[in-house]
C-alpha atoms as an extended CHARMM CRD file, in Angstrom:
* protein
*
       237  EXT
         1         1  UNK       CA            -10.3360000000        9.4520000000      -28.1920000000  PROA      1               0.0000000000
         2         2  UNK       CA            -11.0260000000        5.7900000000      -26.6270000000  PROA      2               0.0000000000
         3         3  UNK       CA             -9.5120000000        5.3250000000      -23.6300000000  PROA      3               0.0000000000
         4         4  UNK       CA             -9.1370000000        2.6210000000      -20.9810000000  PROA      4               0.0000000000
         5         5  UNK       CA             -9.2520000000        2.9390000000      -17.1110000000  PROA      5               0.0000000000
         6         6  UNK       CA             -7.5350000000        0.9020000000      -15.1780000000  PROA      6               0.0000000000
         7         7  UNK       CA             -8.1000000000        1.3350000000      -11.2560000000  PROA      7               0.0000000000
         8         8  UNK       CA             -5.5280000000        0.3230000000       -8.9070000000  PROA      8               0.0000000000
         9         9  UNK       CA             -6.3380000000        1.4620000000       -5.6450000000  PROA      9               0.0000000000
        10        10  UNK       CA             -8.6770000000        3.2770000000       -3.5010000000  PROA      10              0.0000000000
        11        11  UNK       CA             -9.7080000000        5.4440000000       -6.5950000000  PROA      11              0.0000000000
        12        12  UNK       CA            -12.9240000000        3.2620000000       -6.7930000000  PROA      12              0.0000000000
        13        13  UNK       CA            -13.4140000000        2.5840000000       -3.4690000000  PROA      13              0.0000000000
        14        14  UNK       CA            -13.8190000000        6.4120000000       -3.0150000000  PROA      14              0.0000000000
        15        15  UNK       CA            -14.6770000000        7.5850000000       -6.3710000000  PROA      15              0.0000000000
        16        16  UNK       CA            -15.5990000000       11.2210000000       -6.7170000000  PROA      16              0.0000000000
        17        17  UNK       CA            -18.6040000000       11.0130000000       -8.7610000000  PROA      17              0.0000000000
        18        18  UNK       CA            -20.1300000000        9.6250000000       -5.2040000000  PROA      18              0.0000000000
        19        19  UNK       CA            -21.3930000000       12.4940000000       -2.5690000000  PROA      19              0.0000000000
        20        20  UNK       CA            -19.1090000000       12.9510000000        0.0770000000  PROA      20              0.0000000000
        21        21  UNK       CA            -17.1120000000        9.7720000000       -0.1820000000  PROA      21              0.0000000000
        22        22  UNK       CA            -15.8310000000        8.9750000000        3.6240000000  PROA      22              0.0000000000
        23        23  UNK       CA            -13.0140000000        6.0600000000        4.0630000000  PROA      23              0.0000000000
        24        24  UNK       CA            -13.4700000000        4.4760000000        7.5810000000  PROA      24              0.0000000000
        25        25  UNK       CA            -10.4450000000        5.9570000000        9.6310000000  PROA      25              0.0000000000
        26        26  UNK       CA            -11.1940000000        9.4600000000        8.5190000000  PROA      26              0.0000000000
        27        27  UNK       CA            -14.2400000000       11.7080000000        9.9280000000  PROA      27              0.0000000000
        28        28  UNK       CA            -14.4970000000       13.8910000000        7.6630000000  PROA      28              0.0000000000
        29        29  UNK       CA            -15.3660000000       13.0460000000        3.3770000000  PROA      29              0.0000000000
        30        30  UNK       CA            -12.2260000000       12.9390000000        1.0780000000  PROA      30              0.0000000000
        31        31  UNK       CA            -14.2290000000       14.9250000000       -1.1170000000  PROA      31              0.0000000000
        32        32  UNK       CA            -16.7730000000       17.9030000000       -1.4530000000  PROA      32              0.0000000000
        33        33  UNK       CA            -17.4800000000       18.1280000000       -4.8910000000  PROA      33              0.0000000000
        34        34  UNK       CA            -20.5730000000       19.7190000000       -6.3330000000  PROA      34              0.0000000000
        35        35  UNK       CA            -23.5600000000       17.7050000000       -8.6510000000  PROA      35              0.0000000000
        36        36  UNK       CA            -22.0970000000       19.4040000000      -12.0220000000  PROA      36              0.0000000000
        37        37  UNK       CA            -18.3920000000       18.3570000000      -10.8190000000  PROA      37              0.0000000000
        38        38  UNK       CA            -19.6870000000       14.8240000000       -9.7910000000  PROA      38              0.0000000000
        39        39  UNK       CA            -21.3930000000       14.0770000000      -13.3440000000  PROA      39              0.0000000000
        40        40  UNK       CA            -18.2280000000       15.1080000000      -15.1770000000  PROA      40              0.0000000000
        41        41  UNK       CA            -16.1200000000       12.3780000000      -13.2920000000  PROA      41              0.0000000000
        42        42  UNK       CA            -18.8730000000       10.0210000000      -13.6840000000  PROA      42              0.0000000000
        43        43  UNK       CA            -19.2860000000       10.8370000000      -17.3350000000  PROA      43              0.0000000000
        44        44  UNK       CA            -15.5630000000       10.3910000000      -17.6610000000  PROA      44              0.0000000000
        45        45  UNK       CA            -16.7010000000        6.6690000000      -16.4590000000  PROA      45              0.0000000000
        46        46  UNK       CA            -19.3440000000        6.2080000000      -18.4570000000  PROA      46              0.0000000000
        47        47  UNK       CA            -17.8430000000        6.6940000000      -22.0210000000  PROA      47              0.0000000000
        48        48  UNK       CA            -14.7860000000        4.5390000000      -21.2070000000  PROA      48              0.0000000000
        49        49  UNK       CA            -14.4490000000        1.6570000000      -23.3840000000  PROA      49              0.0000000000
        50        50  UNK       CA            -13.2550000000       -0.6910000000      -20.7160000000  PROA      50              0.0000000000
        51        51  UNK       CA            -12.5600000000       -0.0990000000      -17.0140000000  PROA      51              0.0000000000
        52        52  UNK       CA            -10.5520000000       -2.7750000000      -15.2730000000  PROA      52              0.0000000000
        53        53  UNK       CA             -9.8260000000       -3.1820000000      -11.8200000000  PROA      53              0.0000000000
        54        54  UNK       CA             -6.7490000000       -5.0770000000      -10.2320000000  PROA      54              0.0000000000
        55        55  UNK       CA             -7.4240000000       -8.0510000000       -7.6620000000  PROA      55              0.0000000000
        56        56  UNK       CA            -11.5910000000       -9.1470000000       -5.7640000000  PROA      56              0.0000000000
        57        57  UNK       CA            -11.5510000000       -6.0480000000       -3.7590000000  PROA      57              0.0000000000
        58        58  UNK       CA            -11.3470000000       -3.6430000000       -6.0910000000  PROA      58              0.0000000000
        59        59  UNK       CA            -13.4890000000       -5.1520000000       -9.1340000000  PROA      59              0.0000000000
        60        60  UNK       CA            -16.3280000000       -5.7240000000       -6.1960000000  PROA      60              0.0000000000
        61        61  UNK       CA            -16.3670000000       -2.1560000000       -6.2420000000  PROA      61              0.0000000000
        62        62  UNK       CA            -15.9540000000       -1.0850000000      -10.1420000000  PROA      62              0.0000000000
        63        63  UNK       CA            -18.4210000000       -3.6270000000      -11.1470000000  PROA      63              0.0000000000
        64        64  UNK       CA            -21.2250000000       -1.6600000000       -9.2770000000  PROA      64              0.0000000000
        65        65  UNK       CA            -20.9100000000        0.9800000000      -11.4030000000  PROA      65              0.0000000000
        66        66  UNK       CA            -19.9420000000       -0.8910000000      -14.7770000000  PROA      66              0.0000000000
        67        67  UNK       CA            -21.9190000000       -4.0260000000      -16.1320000000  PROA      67              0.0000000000
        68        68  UNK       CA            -18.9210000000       -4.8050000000      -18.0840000000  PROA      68              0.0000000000
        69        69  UNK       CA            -16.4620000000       -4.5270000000      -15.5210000000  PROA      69              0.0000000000
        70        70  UNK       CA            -12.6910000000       -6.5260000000      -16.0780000000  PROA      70              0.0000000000
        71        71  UNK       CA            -11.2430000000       -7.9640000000      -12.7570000000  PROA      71              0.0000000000
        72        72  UNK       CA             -7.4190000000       -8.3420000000      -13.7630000000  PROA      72              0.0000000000
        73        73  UNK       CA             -5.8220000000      -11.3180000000      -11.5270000000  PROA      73              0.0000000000
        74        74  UNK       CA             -2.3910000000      -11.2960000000      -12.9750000000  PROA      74              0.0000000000
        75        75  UNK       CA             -0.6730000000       -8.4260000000      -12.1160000000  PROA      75              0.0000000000
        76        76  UNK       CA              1.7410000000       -6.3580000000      -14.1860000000  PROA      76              0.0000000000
        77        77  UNK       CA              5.1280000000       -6.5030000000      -12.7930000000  PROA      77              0.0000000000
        78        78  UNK       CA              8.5660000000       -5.3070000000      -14.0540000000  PROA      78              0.0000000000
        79        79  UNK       CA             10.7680000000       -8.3730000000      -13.8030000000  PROA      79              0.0000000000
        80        80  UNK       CA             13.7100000000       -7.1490000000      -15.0790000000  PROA      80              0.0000000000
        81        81  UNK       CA             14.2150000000       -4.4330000000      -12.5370000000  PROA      81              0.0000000000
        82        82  UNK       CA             12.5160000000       -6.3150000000       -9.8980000000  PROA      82              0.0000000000
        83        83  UNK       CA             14.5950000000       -9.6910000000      -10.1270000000  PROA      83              0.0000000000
        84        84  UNK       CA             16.7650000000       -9.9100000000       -7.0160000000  PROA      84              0.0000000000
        85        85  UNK       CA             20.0840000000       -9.8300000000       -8.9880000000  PROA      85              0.0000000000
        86        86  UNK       CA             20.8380000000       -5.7790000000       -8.0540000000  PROA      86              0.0000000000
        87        87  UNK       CA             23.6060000000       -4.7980000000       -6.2130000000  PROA      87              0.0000000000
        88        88  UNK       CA             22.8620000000       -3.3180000000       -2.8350000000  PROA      88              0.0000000000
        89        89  UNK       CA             23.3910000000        0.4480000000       -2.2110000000  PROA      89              0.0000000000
        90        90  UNK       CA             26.5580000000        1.4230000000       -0.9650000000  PROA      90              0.0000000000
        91        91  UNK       CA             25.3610000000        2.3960000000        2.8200000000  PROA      91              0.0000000000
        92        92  UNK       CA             26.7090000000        1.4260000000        5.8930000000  PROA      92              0.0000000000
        93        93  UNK       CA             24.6680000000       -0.9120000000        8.1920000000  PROA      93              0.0000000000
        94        94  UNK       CA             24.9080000000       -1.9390000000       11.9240000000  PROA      94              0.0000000000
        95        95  UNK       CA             21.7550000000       -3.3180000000       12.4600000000  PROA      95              0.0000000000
        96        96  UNK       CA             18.8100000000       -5.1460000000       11.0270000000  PROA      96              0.0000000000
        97        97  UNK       CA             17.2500000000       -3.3430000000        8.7930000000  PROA      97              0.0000000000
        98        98  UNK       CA             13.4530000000       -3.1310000000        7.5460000000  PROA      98              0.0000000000
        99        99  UNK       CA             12.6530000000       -1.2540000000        4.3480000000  PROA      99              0.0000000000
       100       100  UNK       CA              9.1730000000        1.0050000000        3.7350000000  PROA      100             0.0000000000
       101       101  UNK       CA              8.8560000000        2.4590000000        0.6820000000  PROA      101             0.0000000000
       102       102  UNK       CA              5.2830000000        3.5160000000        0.1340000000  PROA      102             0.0000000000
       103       103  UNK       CA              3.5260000000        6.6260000000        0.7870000000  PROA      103             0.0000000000
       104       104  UNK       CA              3.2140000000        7.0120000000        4.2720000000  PROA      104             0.0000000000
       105       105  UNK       CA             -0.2940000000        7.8930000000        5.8100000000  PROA      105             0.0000000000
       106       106  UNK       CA             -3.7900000000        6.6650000000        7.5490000000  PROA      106             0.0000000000
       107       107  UNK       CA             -4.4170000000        5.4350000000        4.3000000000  PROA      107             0.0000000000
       108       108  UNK       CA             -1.4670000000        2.8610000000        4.4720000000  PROA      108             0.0000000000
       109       109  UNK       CA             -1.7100000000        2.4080000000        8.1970000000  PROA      109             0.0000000000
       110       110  UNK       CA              1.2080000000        4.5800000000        9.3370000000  PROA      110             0.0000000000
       111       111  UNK       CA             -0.4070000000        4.6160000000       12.7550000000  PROA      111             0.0000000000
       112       112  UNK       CA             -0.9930000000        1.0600000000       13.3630000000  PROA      112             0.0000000000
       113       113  UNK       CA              2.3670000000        0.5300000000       12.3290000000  PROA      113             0.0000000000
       114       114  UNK       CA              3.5330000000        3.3400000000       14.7000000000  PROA      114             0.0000000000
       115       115  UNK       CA              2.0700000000        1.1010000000       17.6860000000  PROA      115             0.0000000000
       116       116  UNK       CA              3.2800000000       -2.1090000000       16.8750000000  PROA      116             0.0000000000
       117       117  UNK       CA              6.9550000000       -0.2920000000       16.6710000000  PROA      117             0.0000000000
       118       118  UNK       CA              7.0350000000        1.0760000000       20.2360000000  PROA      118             0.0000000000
       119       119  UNK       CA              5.9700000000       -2.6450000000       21.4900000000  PROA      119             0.0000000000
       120       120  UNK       CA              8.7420000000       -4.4710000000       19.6620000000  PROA      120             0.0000000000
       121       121  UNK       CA             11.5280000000       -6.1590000000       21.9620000000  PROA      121             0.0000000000
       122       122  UNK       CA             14.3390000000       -6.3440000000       18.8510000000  PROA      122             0.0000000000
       123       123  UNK       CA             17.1410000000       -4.1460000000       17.8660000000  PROA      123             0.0000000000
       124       124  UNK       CA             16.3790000000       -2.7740000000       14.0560000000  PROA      124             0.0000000000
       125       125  UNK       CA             16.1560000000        0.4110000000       11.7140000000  PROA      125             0.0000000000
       126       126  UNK       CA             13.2540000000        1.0470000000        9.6240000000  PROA      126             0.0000000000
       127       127  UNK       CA             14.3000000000        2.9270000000        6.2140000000  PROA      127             0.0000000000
       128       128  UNK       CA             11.4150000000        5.0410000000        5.8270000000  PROA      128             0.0000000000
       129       129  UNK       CA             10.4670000000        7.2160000000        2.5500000000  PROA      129             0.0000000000
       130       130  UNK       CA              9.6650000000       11.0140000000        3.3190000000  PROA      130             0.0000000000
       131       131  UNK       CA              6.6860000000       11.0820000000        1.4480000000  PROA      131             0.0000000000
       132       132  UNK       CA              3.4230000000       11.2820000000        3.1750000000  PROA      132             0.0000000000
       133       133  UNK       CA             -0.4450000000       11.9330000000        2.2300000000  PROA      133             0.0000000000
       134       134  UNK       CA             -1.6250000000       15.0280000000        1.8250000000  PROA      134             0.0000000000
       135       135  UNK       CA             -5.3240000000       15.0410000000       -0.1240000000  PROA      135             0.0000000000
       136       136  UNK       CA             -7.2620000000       16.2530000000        2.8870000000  PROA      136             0.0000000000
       137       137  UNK       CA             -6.4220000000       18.8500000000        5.9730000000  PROA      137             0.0000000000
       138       138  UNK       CA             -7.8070000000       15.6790000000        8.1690000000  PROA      138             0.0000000000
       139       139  UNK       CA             -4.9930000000       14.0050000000        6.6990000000  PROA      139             0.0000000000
       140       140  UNK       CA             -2.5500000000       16.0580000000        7.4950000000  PROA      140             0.0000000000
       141       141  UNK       CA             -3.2670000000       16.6700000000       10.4770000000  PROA      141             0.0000000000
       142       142  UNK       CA             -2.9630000000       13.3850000000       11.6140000000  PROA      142             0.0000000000
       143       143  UNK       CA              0.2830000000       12.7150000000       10.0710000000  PROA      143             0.0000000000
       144       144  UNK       CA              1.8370000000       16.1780000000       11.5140000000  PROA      144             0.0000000000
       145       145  UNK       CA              0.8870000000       14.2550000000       15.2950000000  PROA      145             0.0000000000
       146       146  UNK       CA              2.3510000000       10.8180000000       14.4750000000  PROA      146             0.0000000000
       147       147  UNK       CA              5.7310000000       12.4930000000       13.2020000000  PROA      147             0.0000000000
       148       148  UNK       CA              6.0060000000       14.3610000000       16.9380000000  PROA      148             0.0000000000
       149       149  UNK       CA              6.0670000000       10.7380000000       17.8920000000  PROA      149             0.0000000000
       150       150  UNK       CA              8.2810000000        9.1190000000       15.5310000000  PROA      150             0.0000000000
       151       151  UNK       CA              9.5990000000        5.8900000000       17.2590000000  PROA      151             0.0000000000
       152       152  UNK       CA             12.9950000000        5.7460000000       16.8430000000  PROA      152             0.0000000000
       153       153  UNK       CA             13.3240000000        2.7950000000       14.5600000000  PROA      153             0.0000000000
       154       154  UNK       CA             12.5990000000        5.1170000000       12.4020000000  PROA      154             0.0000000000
       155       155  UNK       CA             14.4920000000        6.8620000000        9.8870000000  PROA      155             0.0000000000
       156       156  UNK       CA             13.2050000000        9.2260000000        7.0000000000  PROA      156             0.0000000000
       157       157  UNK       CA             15.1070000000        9.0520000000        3.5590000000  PROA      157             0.0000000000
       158       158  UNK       CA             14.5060000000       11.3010000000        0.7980000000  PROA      158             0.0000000000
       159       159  UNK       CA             12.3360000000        9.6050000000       -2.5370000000  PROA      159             0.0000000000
       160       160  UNK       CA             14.0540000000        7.5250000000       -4.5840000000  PROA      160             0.0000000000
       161       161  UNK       CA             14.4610000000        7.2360000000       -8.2570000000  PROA      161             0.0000000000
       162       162  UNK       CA             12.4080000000        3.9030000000       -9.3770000000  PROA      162             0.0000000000
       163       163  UNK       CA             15.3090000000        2.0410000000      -10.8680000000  PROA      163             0.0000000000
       164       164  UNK       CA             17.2220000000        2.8130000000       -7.9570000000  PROA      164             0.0000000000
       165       165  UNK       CA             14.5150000000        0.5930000000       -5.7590000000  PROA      165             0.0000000000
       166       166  UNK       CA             16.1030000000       -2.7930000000       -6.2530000000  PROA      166             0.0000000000
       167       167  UNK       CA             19.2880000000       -1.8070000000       -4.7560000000  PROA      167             0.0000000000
       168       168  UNK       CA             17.1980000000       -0.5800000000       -1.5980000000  PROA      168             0.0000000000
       169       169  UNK       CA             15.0050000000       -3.9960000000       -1.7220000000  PROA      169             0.0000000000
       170       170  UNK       CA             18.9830000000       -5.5460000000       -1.4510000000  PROA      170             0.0000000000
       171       171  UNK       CA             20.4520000000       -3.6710000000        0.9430000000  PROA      171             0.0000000000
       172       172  UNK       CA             17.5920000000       -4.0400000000        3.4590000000  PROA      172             0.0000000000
       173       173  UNK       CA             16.9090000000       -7.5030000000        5.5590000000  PROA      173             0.0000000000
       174       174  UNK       CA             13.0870000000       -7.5990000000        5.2640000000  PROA      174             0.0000000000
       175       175  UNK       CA             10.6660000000       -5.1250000000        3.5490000000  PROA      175             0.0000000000
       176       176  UNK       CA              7.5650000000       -3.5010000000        5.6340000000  PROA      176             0.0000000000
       177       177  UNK       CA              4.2470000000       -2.9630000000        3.8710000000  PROA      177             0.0000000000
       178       178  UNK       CA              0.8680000000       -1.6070000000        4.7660000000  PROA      178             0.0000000000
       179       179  UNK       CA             -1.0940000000       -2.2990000000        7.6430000000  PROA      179             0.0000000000
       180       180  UNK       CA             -4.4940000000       -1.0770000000        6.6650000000  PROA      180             0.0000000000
       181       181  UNK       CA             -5.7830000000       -2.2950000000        3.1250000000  PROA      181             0.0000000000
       182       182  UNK       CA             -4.8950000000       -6.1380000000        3.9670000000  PROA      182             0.0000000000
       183       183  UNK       CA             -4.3160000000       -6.6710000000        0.5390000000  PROA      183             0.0000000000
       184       184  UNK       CA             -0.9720000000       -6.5570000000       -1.4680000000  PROA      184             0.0000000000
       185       185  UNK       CA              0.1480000000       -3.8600000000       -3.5830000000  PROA      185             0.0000000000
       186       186  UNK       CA              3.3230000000       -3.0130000000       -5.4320000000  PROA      186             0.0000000000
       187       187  UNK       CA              5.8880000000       -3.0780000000       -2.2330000000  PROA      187             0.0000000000
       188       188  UNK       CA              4.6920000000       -6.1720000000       -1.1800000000  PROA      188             0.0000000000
       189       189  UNK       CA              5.0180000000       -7.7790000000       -4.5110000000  PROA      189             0.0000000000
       190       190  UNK       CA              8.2140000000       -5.7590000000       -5.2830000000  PROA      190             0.0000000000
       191       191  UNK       CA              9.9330000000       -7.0650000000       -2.0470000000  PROA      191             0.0000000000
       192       192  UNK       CA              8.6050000000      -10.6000000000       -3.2130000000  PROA      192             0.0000000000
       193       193  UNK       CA             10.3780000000      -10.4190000000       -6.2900000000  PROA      193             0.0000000000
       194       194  UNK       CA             13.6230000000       -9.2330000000       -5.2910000000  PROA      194             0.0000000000
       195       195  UNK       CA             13.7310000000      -12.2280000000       -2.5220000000  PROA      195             0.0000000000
       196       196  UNK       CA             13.3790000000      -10.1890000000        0.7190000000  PROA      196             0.0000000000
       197       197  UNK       CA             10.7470000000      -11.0900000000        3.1930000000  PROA      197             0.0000000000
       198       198  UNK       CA              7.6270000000       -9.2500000000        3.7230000000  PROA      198             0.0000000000
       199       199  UNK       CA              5.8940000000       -7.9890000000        6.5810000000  PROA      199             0.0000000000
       200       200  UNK       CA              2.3360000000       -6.8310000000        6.5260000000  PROA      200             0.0000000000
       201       201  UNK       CA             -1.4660000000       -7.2220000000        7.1710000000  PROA      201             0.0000000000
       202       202  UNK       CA             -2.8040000000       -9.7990000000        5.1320000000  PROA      202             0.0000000000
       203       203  UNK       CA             -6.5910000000      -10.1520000000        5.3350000000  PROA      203             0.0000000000
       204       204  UNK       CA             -7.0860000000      -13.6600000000        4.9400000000  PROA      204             0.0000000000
       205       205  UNK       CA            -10.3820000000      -13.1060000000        3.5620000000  PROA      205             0.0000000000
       206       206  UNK       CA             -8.9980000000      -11.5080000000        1.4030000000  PROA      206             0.0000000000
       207       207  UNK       CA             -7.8190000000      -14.3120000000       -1.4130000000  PROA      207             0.0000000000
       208       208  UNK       CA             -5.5630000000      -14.2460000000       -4.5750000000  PROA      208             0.0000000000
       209       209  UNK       CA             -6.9880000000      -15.6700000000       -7.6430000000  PROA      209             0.0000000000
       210       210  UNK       CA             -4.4530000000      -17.4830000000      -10.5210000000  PROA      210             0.0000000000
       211       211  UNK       CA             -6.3010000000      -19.0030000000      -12.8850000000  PROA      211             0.0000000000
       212       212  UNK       CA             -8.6140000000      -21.3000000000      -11.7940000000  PROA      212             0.0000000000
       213       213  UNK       CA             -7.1410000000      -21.3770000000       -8.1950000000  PROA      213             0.0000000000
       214       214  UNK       CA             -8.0590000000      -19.1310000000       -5.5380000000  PROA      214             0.0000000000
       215       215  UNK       CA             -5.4930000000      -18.9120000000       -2.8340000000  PROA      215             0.0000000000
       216       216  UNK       CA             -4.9680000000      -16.9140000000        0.4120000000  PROA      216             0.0000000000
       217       217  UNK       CA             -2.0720000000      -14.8280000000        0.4470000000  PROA      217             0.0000000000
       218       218  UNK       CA              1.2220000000      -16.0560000000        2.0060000000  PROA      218             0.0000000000
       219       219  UNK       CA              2.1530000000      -13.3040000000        4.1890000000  PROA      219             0.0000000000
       220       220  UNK       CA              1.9660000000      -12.6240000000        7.5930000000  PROA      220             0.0000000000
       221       221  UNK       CA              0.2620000000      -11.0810000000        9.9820000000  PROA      221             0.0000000000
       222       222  UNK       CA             -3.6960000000      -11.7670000000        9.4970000000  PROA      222             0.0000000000
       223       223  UNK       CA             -4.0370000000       -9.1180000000       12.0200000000  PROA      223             0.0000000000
       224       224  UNK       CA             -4.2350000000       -5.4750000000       12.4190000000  PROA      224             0.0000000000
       225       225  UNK       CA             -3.0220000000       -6.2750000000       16.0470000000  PROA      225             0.0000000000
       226       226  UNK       CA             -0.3520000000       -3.9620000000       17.0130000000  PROA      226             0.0000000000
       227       227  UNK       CA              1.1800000000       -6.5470000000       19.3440000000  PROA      227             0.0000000000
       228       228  UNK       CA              0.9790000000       -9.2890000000       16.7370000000  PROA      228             0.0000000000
       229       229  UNK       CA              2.8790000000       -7.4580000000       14.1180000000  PROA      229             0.0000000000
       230       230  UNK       CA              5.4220000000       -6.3670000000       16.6800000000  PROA      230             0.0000000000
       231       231  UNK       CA              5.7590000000      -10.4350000000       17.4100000000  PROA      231             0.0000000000
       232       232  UNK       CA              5.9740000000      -10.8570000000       13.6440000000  PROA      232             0.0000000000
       233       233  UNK       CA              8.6620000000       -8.3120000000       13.1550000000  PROA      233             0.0000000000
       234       234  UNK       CA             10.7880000000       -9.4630000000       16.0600000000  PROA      234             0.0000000000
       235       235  UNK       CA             10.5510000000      -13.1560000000       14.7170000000  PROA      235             0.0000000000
       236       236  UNK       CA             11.8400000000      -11.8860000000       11.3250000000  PROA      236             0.0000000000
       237       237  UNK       CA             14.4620000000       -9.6470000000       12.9900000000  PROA      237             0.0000000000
């Protein structure tokens, strides 16, 4: 069998095949694998025929463990579901409303997010998705203490099917994305696409390449400042 892998996310940042990978906002490693467990996940690396890696950050990371690394700049979207043309769910509204989508977690900075919420000055709901990491007990653990303090923008809705998302995008004023990467990922570029404007942290080192052009990303904040993306939020509100 040949086979292709294509990395999208923190998969390569933290691969497994490394000893006791440790992501910065976690003390403890994401995983504890042993050597023969290691050298099957790094064998399953090696006899790939092609590993690509989706925008600077990521390939910076693939390419130190394949010569022949791919960076892909042009993402894959779905334009015909994500197209701003879908009707808005049928839900009853009486405020502004933000939209949040992804998995919620340190990962994605749920807490930094969290922060900036209890400093904002506007009136607004944040539609939230009940779906939260759970990889490590560490994990866990911290999102078990940031849902005892739940600000109460906040409101959890059950997982939605994916060509149900558009009508969500519709129905909500602005979009909220993550606060810790600083990079964009699919509910960034999702929101994008269905014409809804996008808050999150955008590391402006951090740039966009199209072709020939390298860019820095349009969104806003550049900071990881809880009281800057509270200012953000209330402008948009």
């Amino acid at each position: 069998l040949n086979y292709i892998m294509y990395f999208v996310g923190g998969d390569i940042v933290t691969p497994p095949f490394v000893k006791n990978p440790k992501l910065p906002y976690l003390s403890k490693p994401l995983y504890n694998l042993n050597i023969i467990e290691r050298n099957f996940y790094r064998n399953v690396l090696r006899s790939a025929i092609g590993c690509i890696a989706i925008t600077d950050e990521y390939y910076s990371h693939l390419k130190k463990y394949r010569n022949d690394a791919i960076r892909l700049d042009r993402i894959p979207m779905d334009t015909s579901l994500f197209n701003g043309n879908a009707e808005p769910i049928k839900r009853h509204k009486t405020k502004f409303t933000f939209f949040s989508p992804q998995r919620n977690g340190p990962e994605k900075g749920m807490d930094i997010l969290w922060k900036a919420l209890t400093l904002c000055k506007t009136d607004f709901e944040v539609l939230m998705i009940d779906w939260f990491d759970d990889r490590t007990e560490e994990e866990k653990q911290i999102i078990e203490k940031l849902l005892k303090e739940t600000p109460p923008q906040v409101k959890f809705i059950p997982m939605i099917k994916r060509d149900e998302m558009p009508q969500y995008y519709r129905f909500a004023d602005a979009v909220l994305g993550q606060f810790r990467a600083g990079i964009q990922g699919h509910v960034e570029r999702e929101g994008v696409l269905c014409k809804r404007a996008v808050v999150h942290y955008s590391d402006p080192t951090k740039r966009l390449f199209l072709g020939e052009k390298v860019i820095n990303p349009p969104f806003l904040p550049h900071s990881q400042d809880p009281k800057e993306i509270a200012e953000i939020m209330d402008k948009v509100v």
